[in-house]
C-alpha positions as CSV (number, residue, x, y, z in Angstrom):
1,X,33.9,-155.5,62.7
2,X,33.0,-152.1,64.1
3,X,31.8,-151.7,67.7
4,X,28.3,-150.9,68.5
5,X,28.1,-148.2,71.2
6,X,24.3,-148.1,72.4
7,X,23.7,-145.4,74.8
8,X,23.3,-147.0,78.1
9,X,20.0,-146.3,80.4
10,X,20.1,-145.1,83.6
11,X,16.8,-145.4,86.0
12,X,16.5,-143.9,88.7
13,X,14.6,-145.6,91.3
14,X,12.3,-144.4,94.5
15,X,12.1,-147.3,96.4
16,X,16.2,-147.4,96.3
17,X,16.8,-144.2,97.0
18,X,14.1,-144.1,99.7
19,X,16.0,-147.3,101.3
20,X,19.2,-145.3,101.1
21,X,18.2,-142.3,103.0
22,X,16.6,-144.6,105.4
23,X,19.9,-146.1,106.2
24,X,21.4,-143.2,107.1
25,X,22.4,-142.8,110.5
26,X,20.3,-140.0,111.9
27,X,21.9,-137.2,114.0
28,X,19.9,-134.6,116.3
29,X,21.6,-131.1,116.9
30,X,20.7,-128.2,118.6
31,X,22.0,-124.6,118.4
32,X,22.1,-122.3,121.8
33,X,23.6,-119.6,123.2
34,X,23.0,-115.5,123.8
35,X,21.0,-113.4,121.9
36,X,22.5,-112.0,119.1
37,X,25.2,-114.7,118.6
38,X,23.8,-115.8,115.0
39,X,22.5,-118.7,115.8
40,X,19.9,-118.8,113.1
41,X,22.2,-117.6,110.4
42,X,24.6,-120.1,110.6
43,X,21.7,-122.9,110.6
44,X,20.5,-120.6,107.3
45,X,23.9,-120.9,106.3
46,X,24.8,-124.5,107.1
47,X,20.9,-125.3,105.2
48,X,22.2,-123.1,101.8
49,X,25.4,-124.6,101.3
50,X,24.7,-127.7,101.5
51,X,22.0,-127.3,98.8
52,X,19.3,-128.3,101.3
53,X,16.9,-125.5,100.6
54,X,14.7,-125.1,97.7
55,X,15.2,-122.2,95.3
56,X,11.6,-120.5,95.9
57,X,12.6,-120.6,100.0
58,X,15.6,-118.8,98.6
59,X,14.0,-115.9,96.6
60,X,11.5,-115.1,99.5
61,X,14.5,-114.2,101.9
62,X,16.5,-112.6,99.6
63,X,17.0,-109.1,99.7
64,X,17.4,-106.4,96.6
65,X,19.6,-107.6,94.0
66,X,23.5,-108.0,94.5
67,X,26.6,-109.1,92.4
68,X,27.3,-112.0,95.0
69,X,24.0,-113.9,95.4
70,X,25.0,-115.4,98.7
71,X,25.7,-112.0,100.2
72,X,22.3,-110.7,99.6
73,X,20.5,-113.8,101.1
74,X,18.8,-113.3,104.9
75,X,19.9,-116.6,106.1
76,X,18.5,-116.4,109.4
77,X,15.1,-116.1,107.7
78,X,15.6,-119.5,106.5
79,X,14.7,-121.1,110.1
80,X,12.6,-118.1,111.6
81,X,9.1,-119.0,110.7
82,X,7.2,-116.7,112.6
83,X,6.4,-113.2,111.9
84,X,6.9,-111.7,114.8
85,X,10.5,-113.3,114.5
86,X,10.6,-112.4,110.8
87,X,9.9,-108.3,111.9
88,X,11.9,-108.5,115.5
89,X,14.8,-110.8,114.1
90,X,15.2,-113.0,117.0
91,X,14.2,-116.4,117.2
92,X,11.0,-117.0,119.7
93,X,10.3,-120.4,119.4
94,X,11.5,-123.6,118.4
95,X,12.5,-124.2,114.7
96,X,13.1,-127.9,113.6
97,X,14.9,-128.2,110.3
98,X,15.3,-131.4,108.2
99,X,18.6,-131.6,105.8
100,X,21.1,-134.7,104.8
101,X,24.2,-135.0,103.0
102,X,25.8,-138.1,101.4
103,X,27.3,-139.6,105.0
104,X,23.9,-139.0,107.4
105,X,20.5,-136.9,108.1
106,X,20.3,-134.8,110.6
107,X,17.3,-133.2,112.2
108,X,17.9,-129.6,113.7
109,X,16.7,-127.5,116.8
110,X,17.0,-123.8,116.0
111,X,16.8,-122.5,119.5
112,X,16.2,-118.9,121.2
113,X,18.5,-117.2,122.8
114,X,16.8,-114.6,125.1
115,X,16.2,-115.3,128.6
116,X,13.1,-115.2,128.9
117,X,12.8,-117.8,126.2
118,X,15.4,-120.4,128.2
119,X,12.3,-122.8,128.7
120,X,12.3,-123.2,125.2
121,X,16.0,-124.1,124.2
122,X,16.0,-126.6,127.2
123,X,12.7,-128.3,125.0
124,X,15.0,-128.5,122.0
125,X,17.8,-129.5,123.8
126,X,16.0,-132.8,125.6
127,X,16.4,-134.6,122.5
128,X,20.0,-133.9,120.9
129,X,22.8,-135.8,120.4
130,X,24.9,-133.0,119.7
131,X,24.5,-129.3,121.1
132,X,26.4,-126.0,119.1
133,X,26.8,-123.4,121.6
134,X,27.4,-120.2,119.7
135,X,29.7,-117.5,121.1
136,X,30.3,-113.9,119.6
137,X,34.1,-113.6,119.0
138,X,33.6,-110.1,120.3
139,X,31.6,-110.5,123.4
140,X,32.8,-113.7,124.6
141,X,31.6,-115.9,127.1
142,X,28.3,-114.5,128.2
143,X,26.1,-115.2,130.9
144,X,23.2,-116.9,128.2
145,X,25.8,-119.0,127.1
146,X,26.9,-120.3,130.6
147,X,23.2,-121.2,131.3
148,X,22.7,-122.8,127.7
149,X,25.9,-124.5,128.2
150,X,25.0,-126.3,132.1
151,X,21.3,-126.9,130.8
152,X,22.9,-128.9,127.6
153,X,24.9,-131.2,130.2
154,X,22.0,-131.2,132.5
155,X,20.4,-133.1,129.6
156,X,23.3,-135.1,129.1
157,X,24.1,-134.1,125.6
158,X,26.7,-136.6,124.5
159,X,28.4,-134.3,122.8
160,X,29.2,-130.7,122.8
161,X,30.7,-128.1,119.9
162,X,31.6,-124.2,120.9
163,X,31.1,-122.4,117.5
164,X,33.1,-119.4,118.0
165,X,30.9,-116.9,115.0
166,X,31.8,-113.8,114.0
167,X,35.2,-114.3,113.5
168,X,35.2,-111.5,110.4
169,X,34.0,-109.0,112.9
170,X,37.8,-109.4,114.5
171,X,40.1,-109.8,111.6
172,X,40.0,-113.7,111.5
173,X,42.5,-113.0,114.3
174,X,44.0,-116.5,115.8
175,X,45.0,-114.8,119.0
176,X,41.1,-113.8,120.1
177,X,40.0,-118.0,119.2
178,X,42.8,-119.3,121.3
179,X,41.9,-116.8,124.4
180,X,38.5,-117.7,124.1
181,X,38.8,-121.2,123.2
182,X,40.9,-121.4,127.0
183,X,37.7,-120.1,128.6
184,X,35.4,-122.2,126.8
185,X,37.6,-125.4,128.0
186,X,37.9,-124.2,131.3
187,X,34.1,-124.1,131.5
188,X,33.7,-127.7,129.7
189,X,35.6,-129.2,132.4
190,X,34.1,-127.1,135.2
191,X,30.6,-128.7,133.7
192,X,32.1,-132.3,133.0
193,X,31.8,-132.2,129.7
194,X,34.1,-135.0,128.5
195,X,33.5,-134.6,124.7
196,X,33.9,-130.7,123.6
197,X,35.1,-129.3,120.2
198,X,35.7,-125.2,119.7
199,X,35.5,-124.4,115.8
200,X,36.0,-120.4,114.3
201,X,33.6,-119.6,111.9
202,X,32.0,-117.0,109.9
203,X,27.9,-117.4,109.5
204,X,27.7,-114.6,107.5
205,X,30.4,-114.9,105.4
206,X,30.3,-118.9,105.3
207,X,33.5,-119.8,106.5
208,X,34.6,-122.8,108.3
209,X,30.8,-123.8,107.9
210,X,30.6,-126.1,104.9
211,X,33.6,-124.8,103.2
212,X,36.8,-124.0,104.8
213,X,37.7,-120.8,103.3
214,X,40.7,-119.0,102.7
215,X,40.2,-116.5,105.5
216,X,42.2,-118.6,108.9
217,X,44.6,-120.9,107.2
218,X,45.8,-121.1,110.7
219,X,42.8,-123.5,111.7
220,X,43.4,-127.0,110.4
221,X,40.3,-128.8,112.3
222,X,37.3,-129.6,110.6
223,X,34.7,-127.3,109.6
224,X,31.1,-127.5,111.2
225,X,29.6,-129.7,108.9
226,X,32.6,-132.2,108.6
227,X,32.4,-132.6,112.3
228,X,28.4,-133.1,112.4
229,X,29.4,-135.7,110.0
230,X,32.0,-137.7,112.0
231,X,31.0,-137.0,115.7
232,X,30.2,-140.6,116.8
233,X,27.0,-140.9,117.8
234,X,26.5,-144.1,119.7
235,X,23.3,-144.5,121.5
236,X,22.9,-146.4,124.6
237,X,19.8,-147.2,125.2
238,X,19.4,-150.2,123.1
239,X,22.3,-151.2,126.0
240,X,20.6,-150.0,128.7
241,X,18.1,-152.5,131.1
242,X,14.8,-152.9,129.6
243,X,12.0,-150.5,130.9
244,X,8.8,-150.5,129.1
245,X,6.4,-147.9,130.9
246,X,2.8,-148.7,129.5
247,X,0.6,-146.7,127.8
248,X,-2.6,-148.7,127.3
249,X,-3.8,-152.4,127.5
250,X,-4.9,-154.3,124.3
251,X,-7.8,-156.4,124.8
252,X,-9.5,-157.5,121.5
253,X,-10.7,-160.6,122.6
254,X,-10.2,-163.2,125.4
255,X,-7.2,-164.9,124.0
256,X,-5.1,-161.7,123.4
257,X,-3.9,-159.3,126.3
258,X,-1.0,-157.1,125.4
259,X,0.7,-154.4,127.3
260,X,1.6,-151.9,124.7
261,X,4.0,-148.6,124.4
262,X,6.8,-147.3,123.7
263,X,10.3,-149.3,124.8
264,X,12.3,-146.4,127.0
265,X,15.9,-148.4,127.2
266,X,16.9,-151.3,126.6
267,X,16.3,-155.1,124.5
268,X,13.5,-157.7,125.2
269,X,13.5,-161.1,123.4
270,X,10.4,-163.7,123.7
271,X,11.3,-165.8,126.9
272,X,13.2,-163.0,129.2
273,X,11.8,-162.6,132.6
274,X,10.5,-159.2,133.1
275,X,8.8,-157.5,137.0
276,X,5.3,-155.6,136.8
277,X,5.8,-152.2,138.7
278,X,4.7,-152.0,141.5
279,X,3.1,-155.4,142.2
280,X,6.5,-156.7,142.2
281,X,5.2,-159.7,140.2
282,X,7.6,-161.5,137.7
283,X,6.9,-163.3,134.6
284,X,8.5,-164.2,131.1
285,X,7.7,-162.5,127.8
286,X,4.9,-164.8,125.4
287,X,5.5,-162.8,122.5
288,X,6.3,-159.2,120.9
289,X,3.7,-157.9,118.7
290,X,3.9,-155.0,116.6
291,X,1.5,-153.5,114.1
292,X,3.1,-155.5,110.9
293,X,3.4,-158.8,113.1
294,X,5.4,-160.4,115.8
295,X,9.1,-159.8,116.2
296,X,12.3,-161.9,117.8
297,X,13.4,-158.8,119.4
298,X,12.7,-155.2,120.1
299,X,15.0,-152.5,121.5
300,X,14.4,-149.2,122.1
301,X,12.8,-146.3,121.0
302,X,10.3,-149.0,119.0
303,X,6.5,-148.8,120.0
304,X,5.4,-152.4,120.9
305,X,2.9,-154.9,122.7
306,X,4.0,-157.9,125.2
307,X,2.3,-160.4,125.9
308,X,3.1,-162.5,128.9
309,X,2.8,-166.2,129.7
310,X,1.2,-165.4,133.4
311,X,-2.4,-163.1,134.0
312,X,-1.0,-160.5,135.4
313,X,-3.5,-157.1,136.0
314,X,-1.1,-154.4,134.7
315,X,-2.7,-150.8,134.0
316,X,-1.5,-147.6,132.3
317,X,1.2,-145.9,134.0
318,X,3.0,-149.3,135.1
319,X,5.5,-150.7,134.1
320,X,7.2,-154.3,132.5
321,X,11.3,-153.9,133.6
322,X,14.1,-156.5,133.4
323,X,13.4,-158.5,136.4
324,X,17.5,-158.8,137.2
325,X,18.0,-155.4,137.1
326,X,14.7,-153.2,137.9
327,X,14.2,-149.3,138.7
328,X,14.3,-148.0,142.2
329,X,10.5,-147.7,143.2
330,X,10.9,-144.9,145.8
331,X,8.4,-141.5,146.0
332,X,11.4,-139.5,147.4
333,X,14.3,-138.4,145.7
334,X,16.7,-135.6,144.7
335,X,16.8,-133.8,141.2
336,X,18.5,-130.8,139.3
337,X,15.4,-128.6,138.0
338,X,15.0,-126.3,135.8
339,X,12.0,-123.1,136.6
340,X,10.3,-122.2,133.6
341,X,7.5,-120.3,135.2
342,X,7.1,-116.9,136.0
343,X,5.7,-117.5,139.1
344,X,8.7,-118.8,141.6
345,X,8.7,-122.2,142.8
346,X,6.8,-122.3,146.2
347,X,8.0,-125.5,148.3
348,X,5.6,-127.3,149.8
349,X,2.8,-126.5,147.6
350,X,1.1,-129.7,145.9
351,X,2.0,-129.8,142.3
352,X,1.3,-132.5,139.2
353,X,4.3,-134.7,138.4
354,X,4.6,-136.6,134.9
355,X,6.7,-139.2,134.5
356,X,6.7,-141.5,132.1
357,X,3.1,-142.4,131.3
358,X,1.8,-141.7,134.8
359,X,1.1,-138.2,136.7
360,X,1.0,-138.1,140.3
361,X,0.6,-135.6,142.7
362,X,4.0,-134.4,144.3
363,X,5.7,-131.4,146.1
364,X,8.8,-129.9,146.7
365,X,10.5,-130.5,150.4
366,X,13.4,-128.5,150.0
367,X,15.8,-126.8,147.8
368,X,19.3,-127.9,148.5
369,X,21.0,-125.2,146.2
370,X,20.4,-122.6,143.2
371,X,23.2,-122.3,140.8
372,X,24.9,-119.1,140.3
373,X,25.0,-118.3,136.3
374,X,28.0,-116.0,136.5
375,X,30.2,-118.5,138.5
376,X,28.2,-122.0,138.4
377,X,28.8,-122.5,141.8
378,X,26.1,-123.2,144.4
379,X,24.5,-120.9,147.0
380,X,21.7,-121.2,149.3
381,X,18.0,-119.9,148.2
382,X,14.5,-120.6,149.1
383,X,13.0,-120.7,145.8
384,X,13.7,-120.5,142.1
385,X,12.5,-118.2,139.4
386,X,11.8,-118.1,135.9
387,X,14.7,-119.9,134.6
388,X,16.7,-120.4,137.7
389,X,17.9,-124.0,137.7
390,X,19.1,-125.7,141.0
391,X,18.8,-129.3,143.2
392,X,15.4,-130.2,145.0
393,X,14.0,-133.0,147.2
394,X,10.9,-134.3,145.6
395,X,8.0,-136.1,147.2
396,X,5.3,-137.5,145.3
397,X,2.0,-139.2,146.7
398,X,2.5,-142.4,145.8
399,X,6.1,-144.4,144.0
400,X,7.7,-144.0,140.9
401,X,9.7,-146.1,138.9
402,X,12.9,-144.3,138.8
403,X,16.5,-144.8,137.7
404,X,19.4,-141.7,137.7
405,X,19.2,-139.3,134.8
406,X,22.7,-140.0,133.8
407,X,21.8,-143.6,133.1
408,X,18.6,-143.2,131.8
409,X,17.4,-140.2,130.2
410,X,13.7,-141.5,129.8
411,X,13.2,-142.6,133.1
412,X,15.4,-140.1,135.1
413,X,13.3,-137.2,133.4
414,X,9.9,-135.7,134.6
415,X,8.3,-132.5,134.8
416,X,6.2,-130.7,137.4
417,X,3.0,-129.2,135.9
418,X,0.3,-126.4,137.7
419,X,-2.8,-128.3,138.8
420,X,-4.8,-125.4,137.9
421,X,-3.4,-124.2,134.9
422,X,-1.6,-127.1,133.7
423,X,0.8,-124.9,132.5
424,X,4.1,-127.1,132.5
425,X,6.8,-125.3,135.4
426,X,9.7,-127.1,135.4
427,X,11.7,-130.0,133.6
428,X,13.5,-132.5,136.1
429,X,16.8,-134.6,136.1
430,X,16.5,-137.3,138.8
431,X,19.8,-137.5,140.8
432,X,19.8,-139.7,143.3
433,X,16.9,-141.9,145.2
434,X,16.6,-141.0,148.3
435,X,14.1,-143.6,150.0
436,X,13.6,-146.6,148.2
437,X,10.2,-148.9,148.6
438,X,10.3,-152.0,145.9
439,X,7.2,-153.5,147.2
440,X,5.4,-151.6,149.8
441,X,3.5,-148.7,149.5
442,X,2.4,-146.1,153.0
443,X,-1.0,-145.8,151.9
444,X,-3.4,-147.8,153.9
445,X,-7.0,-149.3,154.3
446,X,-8.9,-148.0,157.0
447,X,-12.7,-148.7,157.9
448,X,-14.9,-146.6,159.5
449,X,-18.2,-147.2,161.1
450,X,-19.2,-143.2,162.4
451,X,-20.1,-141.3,158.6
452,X,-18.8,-137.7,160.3
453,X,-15.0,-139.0,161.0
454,X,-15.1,-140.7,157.6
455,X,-15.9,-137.6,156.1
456,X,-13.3,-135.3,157.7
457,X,-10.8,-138.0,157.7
458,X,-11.1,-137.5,154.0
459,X,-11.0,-134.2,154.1
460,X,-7.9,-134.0,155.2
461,X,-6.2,-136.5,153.4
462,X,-7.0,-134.9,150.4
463,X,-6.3,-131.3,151.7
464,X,-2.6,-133.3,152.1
465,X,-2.5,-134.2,148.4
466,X,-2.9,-138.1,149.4
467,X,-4.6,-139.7,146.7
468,X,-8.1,-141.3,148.2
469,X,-11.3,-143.9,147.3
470,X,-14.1,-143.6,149.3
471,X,-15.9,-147.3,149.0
472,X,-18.5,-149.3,150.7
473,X,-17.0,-153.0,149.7
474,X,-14.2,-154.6,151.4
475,X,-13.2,-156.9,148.1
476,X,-10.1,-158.2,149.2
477,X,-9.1,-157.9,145.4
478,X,-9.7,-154.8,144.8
479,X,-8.4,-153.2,148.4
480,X,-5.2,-154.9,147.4
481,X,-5.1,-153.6,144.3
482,X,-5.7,-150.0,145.3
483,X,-3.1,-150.0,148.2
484,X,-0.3,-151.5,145.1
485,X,-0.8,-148.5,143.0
486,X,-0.6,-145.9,146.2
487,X,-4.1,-145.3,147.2
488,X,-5.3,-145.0,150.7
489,X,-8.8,-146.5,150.8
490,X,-11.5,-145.5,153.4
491,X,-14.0,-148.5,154.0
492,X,-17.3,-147.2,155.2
493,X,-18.6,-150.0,157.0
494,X,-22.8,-150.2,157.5
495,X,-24.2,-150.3,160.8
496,X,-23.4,-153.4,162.7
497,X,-20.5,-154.2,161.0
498,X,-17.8,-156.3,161.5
């Protein structure tokens, strides 16, 4: 009896496919390094041969006609979006590029390279696992790529890849990667770096970027791509202690308060005792509620709301911790910083500090050391320009919740903004507290009876940058509330007062 061979039907289905990009591990990247150094043609190239751009995006950056395709194809125009980068050929600002392959999905920061853009590498930067720092087989080691290369492991970039370009422009020549890729070691270990790859390649040509090549046989480590792909990516926040700064109360009704944002470190589970900053009050988690319903758990970066099993009066710019192991609550400590203004730092002048969900008012006391680009090494100034980076003392109005940058990025990091302006001037790494207060707070209730000293006392706190209420009631409740959050209060008592 003859066999019946039906053809057999393949479907394709969205909501699988959709589950299996979802499952992919995602991986952040971010290119730096000196002008120049192809930065944007090796993301071009990285994005064309891995087929992750679409054929129209092709035909507007390619160039008159050519035998090999590939040649005539502007990659750098891929990522450079704007015209004035288009007609200048430099990248300005920050391009974000989206792309997968069969192992994960990555999400890319095409980053400037020309000084006075350094503000905005360091904003692509905050945010990747993995930082390329592109070097110029012919120049070398540059003085861009030094800064690029301390501001990545300022940010603690878990991982760092020297991608040595150009390599056609010297004769593939082994002897000029393994001179520079001695330098580039030297200055990995010099920075700490524990985790640092150096890989030749050709943007332009396409070698050693997706595809090996047949140009330097005598490199047998993995091309850019394959290393993106295996890099381990393990993030530790999930591990870290649980800090939740809030962002805004939920109050729908009178049986439903819940203390919502976005989960900076760690895991909470219904039941774990948590500490309202800076109250210092403790209670255990009610429930975890989240826009499709309640949860057993929740680790970071997830949004959430917690409710409690104790009233407690918690406000934005609070915050729930792990009540065994809280943040230092201290409004003086040291940090690295990083000037992105073109007016110079000027210590002692009152500036805006956001951290987390809160902004305070704070100043600089003192500048411990700027950091020489050339060498890396410390020497004494008394200020910083536009995008000098060195260690300050900080003092802010009233506490913050703070742990070290190096142990948690999201509440180690702030920036100082321009009161007037509100330009944003710096980004900060906290280093190390310096006075710690975990319940007590310097500001202070004081009552007066004579109108004219109120008023200049008042004066001059707020001249100071002290943050000040004026009131006429002496609510216990409220005067204790006011001096938990930082806020001197000034009691003006009537006539014949007590």
């Amino acid at each position: 009896m003859p066999l019946s061979l039906e053809p057999m039907e393949t479907t394709f289905s969205m909501e699988d496919f959709l589950a299996a990009e979802q499952a992919k591990e995602l991986v952040r990247f971010s290119t730096a390094g000196s002008v120049d150094d192809g930065k944007s043609t090796l993301i071009g190239r990285l994005l064309y041969d891995s087929q992750n751009v679409y054929e129209d995006h092709v035909r507007a950056v390619t160039k008159a006609a050519n035998a090999n395709v590939a040649a005539a194809i502007d990659f750098a125009q891929l990522t450079d979006g704007l015209r004035a980068e288009r007609e200048q050929g430099i990248t300005i600002d920050v391009a974000y590029r989206y792309f997968s392959t069969t192992h994960r999905k990555f999400i890319i920061a095409d980053t400037p390279g020309h000084e006075q853009y350094t503000r905005n590498m360091a904003t692509g930067a905050s945010t990747a696992d993995v930082a390329i720092i592109l070097v110029d087989a012919r120049k070398g080691i540059l003085t861009q790529s030094r800064r690029h290369a301390y501001i990545a492991s300022l940010l603690g970039t878990r991982h760092i890849v020297a991608a040595v370009n150009k390599m056609d422009l010297v004769d593939y020549s082994s002897q000029v990667f393994a001179s520079l890729e001695r330098d580039l070691q030297q200055l990995a270990a010099k920075l700490g770096i524990a985790s640092f790859t150096s890989i030749p390649v050709s943007a332009l040509i396409g070698d050693n970027v997706v595809d090996r090549g047949i140009n330097m046989p005598w490199y047998d480590g993995p091309t850019l791509l394959e290393y993106l792909e295996t890099v381990p990516t393990a993030h530790g926040d999930a591990g870290a202690p649980f800090r939740l700064p809030i962002q805004r109360v939920i109050r729908p009704d009178q049986h439903y308060r819940g203390f919502a944002g976005q989960i900076a470190s760690g895991t909470v589970w219904p039941g774990d005792r948590v500490i309202a900053l800076p109250s210092g009050r403790t209670s255990r988690v009610k429930s975890i509620t989240t826009f499709d319903g309640d949860l057993l758990r929740a680790a970071a970066p997830m949004s959430i709301a917690l409710t409690l099993e104790d009233e407690l009066d918690i406000s934005r710019g609070e915050m729930l911790a792990a009540a065994h192991e809280p943040p230092a609550v201290a409004s003086n400590f040291s940090a690295a910083l990083v000037w992105m203004n073109a007016e110079p730092l000027d210590p002692g002048k009152t500036y805006l500090l956001k951290h987390t969900s809160q902004t305070v008012k704070a100043r600089v006391t003192a500048i411990r050391h700027r950091v020489n680009m050339q060498t890396l090494e410390p020497e004494q100034a008394t200020t910083l320009e536009l995008n000098s980076i060195g260690e300050v003392d900080v003092e802010t109005t009233r506490p913050l919740f703070l742990d070290p940058y190096a142990a948690h990025r999201h509440t180690g990091s702030f920036i100082l903004i321009d009161p007037v302006s509100h330009a944003t001037l710096a980004a900060g790494m906290v280093r190390t507290v310096l006075s710690a207060r975990p319940e007590r707070s310097t500001a202070q209730a004081i009552a007066f009876r004579d109108p004219e000293l109120l008023r200049q006392a008042e004066t001059r706190l707020i001249e100071a940058g002290v943050d000040v209420v004026r009131t006429r009631t002496a609510n216990p409740d409220l005067v204790q509330r006011l001096l938990q959050i930082g806020v001197t209060v000034l009691i003006e008592e009537a006539e014949g007062g007590q």
